[in-house]
N, CA, C and O atoms as a CHARMM CRD file, in Angstrom:
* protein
*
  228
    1    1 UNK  N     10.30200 -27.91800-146.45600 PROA 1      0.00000
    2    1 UNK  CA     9.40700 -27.92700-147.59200 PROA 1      0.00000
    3    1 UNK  C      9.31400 -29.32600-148.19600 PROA 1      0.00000
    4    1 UNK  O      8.29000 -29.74900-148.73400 PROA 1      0.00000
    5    2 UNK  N     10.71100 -30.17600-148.04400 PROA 2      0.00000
    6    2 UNK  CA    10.67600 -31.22800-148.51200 PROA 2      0.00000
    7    2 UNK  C      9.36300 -32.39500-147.40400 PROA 2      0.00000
    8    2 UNK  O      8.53400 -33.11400-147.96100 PROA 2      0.00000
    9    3 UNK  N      9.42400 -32.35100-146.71600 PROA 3      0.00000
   10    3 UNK  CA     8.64500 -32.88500-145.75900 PROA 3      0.00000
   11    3 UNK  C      7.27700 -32.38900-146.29900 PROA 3      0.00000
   12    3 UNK  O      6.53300 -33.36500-146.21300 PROA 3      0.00000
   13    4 UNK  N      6.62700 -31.39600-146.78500 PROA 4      0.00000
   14    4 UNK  CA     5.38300 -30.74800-147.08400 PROA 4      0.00000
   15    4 UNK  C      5.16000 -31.34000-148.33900 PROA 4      0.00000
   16    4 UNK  O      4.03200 -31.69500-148.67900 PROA 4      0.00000
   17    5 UNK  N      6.05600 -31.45900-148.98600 PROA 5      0.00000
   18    5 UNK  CA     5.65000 -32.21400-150.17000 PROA 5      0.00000
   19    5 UNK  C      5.36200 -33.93400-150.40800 PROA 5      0.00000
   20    5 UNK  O      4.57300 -34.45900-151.19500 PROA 5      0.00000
   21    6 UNK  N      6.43000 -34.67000-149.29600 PROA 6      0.00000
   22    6 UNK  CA     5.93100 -35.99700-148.96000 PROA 6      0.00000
   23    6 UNK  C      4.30400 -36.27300-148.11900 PROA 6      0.00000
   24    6 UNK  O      3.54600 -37.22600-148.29900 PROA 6      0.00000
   25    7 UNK  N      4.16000 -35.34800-147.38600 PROA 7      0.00000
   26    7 UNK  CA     3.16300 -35.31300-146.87100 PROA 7      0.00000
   27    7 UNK  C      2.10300 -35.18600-147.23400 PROA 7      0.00000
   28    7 UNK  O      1.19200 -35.93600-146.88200 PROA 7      0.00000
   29    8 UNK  N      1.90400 -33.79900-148.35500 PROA 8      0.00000
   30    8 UNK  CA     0.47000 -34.00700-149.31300 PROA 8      0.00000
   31    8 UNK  C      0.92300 -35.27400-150.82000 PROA 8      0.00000
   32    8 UNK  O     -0.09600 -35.53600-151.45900 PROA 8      0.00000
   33    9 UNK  N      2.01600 -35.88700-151.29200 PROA 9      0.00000
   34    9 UNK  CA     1.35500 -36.56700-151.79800 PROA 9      0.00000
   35    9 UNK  C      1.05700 -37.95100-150.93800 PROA 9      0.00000
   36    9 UNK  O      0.30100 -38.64700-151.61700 PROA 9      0.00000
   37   10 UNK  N      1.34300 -38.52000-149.83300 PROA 10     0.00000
   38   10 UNK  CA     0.62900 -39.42400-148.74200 PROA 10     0.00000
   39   10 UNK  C     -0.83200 -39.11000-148.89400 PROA 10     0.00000
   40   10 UNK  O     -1.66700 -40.00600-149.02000 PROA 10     0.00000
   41   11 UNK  N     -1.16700 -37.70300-148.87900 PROA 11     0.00000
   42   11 UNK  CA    -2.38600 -37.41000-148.98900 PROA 11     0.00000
   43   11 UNK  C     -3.34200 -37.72400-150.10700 PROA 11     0.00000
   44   11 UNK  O     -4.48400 -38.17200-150.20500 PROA 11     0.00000
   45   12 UNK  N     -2.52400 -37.35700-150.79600 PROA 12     0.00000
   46   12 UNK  CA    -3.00700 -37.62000-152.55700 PROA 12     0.00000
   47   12 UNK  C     -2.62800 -39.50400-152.79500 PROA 12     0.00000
   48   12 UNK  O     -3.22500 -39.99000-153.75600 PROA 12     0.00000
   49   13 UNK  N     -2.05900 -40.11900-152.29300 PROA 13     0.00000
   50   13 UNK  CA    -2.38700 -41.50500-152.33000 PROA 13     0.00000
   51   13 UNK  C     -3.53800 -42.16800-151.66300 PROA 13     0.00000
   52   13 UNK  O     -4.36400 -42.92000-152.18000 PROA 13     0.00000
   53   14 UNK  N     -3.43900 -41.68100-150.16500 PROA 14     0.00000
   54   14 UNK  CA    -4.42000 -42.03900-149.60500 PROA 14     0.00000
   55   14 UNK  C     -6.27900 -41.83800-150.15400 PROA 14     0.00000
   56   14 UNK  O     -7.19400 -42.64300-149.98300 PROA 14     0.00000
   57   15 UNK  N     -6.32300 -40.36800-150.88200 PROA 15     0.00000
   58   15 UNK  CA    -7.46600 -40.39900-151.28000 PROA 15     0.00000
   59   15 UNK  C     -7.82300 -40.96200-152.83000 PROA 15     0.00000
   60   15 UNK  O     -8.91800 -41.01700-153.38900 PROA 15     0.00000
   61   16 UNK  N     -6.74500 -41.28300-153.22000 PROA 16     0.00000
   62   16 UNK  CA    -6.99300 -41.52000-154.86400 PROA 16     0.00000
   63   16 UNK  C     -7.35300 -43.47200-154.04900 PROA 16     0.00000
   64   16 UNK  O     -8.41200 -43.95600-154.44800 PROA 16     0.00000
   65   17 UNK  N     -6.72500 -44.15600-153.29600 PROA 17     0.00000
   66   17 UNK  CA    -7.07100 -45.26500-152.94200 PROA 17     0.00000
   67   17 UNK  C     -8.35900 -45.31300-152.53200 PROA 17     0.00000
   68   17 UNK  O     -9.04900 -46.25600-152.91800 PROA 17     0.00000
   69   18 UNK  N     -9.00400 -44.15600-151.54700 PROA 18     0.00000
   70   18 UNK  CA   -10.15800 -44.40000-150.92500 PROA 18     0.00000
   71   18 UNK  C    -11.09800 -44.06500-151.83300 PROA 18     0.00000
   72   18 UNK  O    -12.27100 -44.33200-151.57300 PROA 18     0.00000
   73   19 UNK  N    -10.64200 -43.20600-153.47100 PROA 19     0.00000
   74   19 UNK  CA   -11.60500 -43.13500-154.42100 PROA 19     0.00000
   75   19 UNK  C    -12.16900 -44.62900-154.82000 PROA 19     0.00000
   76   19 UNK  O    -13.32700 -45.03100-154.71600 PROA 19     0.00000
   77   20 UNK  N    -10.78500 -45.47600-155.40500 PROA 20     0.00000
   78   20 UNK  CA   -10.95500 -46.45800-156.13300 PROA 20     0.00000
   79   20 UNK  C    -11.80600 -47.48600-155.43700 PROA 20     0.00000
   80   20 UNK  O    -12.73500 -48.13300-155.92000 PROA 20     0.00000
   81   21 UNK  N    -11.33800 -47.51800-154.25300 PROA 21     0.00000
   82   21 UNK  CA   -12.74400 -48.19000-153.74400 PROA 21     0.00000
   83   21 UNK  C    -13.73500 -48.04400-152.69300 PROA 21     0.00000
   84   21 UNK  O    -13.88000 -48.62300-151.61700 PROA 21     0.00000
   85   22 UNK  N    -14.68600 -46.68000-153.56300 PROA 22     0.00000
   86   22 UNK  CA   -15.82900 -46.46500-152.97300 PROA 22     0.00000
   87   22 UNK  C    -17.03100 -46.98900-153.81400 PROA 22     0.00000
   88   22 UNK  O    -18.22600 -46.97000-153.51800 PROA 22     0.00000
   89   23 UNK  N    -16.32600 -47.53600-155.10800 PROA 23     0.00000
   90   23 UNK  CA   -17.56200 -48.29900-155.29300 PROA 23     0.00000
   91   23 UNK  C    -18.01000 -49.63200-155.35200 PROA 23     0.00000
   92   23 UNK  O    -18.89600 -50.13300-156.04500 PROA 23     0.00000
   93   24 UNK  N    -17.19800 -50.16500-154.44800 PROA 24     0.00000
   94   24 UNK  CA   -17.29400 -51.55900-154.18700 PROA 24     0.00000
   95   24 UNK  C    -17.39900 -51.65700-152.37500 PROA 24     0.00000
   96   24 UNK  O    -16.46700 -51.30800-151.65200 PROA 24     0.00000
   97   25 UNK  N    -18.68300 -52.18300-151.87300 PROA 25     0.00000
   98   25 UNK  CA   -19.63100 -52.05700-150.63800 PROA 25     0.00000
   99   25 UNK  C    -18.52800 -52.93800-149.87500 PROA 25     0.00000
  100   25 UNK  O    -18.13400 -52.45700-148.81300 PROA 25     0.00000
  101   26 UNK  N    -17.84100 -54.47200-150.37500 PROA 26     0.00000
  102   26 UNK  CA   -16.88500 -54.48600-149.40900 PROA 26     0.00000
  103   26 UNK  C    -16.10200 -53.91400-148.62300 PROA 26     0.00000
  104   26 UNK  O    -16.11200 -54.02900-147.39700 PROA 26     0.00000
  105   27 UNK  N    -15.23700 -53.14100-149.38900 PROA 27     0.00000
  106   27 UNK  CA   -14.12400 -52.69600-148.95000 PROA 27     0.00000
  107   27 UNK  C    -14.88100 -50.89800-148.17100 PROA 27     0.00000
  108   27 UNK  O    -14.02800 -50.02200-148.31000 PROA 27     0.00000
  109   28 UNK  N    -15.89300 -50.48000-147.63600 PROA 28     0.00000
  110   28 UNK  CA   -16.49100 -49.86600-147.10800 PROA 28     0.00000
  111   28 UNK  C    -15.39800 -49.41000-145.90100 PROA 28     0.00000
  112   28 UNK  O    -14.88600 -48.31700-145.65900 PROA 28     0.00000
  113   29 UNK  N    -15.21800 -51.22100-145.01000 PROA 29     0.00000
  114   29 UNK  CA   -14.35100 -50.07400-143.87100 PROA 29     0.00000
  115   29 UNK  C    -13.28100 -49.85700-144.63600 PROA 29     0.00000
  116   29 UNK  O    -13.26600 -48.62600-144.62100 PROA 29     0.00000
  117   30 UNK  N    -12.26200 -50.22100-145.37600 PROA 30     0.00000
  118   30 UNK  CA   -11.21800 -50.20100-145.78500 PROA 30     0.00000
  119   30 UNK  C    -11.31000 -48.33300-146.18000 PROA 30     0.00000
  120   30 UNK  O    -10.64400 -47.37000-145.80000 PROA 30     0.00000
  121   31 UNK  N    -12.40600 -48.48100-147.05200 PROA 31     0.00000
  122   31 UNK  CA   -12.24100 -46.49400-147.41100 PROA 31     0.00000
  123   31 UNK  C    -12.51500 -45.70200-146.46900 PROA 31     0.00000
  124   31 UNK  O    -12.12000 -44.53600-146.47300 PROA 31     0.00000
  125   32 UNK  N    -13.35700 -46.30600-145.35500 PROA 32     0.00000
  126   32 UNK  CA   -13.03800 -45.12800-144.31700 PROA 32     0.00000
  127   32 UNK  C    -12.13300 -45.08100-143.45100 PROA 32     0.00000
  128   32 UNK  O    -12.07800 -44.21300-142.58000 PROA 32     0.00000
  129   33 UNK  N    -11.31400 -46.01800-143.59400 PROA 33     0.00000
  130   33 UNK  CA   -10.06700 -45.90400-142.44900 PROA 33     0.00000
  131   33 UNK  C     -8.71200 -45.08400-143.84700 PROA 33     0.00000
  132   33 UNK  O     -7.86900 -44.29800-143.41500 PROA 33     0.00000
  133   34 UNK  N     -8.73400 -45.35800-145.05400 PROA 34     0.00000
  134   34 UNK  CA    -8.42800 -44.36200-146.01700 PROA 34     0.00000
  135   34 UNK  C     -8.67600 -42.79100-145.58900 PROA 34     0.00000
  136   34 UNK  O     -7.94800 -41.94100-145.07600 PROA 34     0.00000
  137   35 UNK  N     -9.76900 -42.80200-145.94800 PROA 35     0.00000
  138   35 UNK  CA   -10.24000 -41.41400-145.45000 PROA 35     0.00000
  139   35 UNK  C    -10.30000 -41.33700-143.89500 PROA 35     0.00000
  140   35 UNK  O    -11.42500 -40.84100-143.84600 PROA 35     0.00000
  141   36 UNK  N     -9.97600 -41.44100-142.72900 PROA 36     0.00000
  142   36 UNK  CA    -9.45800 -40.93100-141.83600 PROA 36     0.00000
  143   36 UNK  C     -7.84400 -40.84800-141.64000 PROA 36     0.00000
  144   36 UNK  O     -7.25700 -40.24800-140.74000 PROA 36     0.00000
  145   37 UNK  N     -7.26400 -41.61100-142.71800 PROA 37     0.00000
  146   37 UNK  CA    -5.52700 -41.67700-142.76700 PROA 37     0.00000
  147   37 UNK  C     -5.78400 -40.40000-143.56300 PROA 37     0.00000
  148   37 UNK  O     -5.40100 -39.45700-142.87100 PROA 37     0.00000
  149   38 UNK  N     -6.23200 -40.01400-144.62900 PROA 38     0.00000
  150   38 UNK  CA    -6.45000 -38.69200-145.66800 PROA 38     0.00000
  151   38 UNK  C     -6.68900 -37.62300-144.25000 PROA 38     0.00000
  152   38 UNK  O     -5.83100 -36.85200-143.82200 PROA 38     0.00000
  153   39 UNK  N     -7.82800 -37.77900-143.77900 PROA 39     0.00000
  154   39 UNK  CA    -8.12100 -36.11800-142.51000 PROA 39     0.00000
  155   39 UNK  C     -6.55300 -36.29500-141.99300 PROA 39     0.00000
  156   39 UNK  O     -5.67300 -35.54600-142.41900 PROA 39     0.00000
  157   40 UNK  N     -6.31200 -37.23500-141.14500 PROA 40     0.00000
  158   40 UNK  CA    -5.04200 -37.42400-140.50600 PROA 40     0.00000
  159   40 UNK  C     -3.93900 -36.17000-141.01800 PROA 40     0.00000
  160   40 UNK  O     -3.77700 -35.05200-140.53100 PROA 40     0.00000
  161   41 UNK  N     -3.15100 -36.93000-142.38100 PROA 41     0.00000
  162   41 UNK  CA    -2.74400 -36.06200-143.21100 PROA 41     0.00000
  163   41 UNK  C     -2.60300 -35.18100-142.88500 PROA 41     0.00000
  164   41 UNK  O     -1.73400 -34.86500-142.07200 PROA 41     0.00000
  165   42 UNK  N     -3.61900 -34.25500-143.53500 PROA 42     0.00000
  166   42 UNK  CA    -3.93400 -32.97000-144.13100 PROA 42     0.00000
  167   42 UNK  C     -3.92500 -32.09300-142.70500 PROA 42     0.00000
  168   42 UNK  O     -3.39000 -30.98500-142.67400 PROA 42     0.00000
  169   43 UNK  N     -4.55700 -32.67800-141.53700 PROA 43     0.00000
  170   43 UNK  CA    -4.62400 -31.66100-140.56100 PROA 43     0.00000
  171   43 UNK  C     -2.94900 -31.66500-139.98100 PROA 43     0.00000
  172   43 UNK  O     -2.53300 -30.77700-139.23700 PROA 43     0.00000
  173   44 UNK  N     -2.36200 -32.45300-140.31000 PROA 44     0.00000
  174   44 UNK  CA    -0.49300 -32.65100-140.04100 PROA 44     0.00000
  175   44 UNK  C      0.02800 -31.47400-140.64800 PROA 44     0.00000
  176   44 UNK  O      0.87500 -30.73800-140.14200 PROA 44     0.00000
  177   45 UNK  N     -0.80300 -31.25300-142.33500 PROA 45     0.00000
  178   45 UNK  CA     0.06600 -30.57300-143.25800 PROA 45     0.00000
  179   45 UNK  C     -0.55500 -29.13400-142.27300 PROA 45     0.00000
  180   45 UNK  O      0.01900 -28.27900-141.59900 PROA 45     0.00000
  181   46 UNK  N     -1.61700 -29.33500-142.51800 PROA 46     0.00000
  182   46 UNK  CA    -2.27600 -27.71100-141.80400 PROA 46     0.00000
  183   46 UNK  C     -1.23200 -27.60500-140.91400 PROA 46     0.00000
  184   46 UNK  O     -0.37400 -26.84300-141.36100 PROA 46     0.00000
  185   47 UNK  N     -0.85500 -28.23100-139.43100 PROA 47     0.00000
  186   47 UNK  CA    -0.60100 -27.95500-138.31300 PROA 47     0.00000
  187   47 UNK  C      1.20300 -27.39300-138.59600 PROA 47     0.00000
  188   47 UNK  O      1.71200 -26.34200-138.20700 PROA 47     0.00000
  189   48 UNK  N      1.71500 -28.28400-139.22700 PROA 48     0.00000
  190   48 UNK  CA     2.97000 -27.72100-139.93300 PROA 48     0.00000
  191   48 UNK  C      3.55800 -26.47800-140.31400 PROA 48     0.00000
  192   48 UNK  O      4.52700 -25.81800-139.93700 PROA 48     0.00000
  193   49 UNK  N      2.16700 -26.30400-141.66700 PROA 49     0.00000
  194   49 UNK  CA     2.21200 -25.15000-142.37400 PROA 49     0.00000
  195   49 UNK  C      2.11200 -23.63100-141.00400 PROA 49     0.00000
  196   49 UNK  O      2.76900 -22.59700-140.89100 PROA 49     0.00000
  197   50 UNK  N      1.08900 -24.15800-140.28300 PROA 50     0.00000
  198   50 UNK  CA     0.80400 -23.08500-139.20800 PROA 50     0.00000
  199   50 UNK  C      2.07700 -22.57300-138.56200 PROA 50     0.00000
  200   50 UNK  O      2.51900 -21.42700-138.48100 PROA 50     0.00000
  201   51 UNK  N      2.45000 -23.49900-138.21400 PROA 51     0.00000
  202   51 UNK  CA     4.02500 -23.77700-137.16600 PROA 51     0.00000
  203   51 UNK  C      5.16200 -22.97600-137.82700 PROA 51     0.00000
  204   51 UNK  O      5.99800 -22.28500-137.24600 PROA 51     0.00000
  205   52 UNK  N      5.03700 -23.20000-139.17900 PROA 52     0.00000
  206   52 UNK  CA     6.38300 -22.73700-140.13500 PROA 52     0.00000
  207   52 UNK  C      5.77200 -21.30000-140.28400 PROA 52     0.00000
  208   52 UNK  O      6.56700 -20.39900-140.01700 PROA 52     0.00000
  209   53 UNK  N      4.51500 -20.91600-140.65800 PROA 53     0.00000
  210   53 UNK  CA     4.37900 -19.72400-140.96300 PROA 53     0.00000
  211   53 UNK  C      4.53800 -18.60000-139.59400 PROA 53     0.00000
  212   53 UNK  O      4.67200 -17.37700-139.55600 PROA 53     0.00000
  213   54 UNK  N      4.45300 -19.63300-138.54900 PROA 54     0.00000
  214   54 UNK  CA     4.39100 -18.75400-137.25100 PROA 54     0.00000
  215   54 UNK  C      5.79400 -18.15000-136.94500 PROA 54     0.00000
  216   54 UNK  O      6.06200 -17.02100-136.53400 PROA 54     0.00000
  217   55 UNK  N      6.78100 -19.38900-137.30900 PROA 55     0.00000
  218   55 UNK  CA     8.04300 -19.35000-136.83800 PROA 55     0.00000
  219   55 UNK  C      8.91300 -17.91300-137.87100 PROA 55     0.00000
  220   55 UNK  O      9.80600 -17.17700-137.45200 PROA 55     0.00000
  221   56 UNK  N      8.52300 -17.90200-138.72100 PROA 56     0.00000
  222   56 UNK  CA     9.10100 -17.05000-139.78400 PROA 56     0.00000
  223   56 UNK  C      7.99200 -15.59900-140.14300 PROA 56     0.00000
  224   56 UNK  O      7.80600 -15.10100-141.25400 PROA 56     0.00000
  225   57 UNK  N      7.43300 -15.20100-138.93800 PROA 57     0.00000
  226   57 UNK  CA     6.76800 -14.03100-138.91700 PROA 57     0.00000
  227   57 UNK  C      8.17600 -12.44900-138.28600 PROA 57     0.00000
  228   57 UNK  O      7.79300 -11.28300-138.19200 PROA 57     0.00000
């Protein structure tokens, strides 16, 4: 669980960064390589969560 919780807030850093700069046209690739580290993430936490819920059926 401890691992689930480092993991979504990685998540929650990654997108609060790719918020701060979406409104500045430079840093464009910078937020989308943000937001593919954010999908990254989250489909980890999904794949996890799946794994743990499978294992403990």
């Amino acid at each position: 669980m401890e691992q689930l919780i480092k993991e979504l807030k990685n998540v929650r850093k990654a997108l609060e960064h790719a918020i701060q700069a979406a409104d500045d046209l430079p840093t464009a690739q910078r937020t989308l390589k943000d937001l593919k580290e954010a999908q990254s993430l989250i489909e980890s936490v999904i794949r996890r969560n799946k794994a743990f819920a499978d294992k403990n059926k």
